[in-house]
C-alpha positions as CSV (number, residue, x, y, z in Angstrom):
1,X,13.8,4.0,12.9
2,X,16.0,3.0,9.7
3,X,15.9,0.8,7.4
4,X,18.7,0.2,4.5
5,X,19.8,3.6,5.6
6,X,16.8,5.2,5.3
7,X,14.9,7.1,7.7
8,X,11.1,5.7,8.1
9,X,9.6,7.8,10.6
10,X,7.7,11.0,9.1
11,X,8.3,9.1,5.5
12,X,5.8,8.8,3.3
13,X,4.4,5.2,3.0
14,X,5.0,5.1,-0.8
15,X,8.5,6.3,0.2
16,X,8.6,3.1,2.5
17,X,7.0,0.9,-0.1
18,X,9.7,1.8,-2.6
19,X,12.2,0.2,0.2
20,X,10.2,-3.0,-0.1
21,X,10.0,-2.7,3.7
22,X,6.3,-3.9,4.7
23,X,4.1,-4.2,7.4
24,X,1.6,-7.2,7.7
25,X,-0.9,-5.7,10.6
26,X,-2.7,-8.2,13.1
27,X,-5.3,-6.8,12.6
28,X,-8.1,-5.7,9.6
29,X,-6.9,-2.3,9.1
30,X,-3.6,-1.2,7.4
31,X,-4.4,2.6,7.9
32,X,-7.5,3.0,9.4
33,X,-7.9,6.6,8.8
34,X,-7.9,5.6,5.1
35,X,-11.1,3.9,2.9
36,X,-10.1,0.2,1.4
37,X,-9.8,2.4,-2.1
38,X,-7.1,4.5,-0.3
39,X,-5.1,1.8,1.4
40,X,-5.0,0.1,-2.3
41,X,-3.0,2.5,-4.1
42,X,-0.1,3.2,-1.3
43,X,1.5,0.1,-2.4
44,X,1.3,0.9,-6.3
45,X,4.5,3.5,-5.8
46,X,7.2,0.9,-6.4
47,X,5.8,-0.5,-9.6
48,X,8.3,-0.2,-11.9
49,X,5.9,1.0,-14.6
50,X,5.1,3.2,-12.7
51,X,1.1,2.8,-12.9
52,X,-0.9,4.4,-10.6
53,X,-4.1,2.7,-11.2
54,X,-5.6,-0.2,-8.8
55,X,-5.0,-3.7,-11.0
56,X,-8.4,-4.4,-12.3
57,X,-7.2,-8.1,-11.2
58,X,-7.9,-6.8,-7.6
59,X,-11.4,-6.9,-7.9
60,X,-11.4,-10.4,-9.4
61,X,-9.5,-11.8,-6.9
62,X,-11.3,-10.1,-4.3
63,X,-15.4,-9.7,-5.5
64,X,-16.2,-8.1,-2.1
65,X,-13.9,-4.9,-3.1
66,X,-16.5,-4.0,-6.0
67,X,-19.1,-3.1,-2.7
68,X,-16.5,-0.7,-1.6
């Protein structure tokens, strides 16, 4: 599968991310191999700052994240 030219399969998701391609699952899970405090980060490679660091804004917009 391709998108802008771009191979996705075997990609890395940050490789994906940086495409601006996304994927909204049905479901609770984005990759359920991975803790809530991994899934946060894979989205963070297309800042253009390039900071790595979860927003601290994430927890105030979502309290239940601090139990995690």
């Amino acid at each position: 599968m391709t998108f802008a030219g771009t191979q996705l399969i075997g990609s890395p998701a940050e490789a994906r991310a940086r495409l601006a391609s996304g994927y909204v699952p049905q479901g609770r899970e984005i990759f359920s191999q991975l803790t809530v405090e991994e899934n946060l980060p894979i989205g963070l490679g297309i800042r253009k700052n390039g900071a790595r660091a979860i927003p601290p804004q994430s927890s105030r917009c979502f309290p239940v994240l601090k139990q995690c």
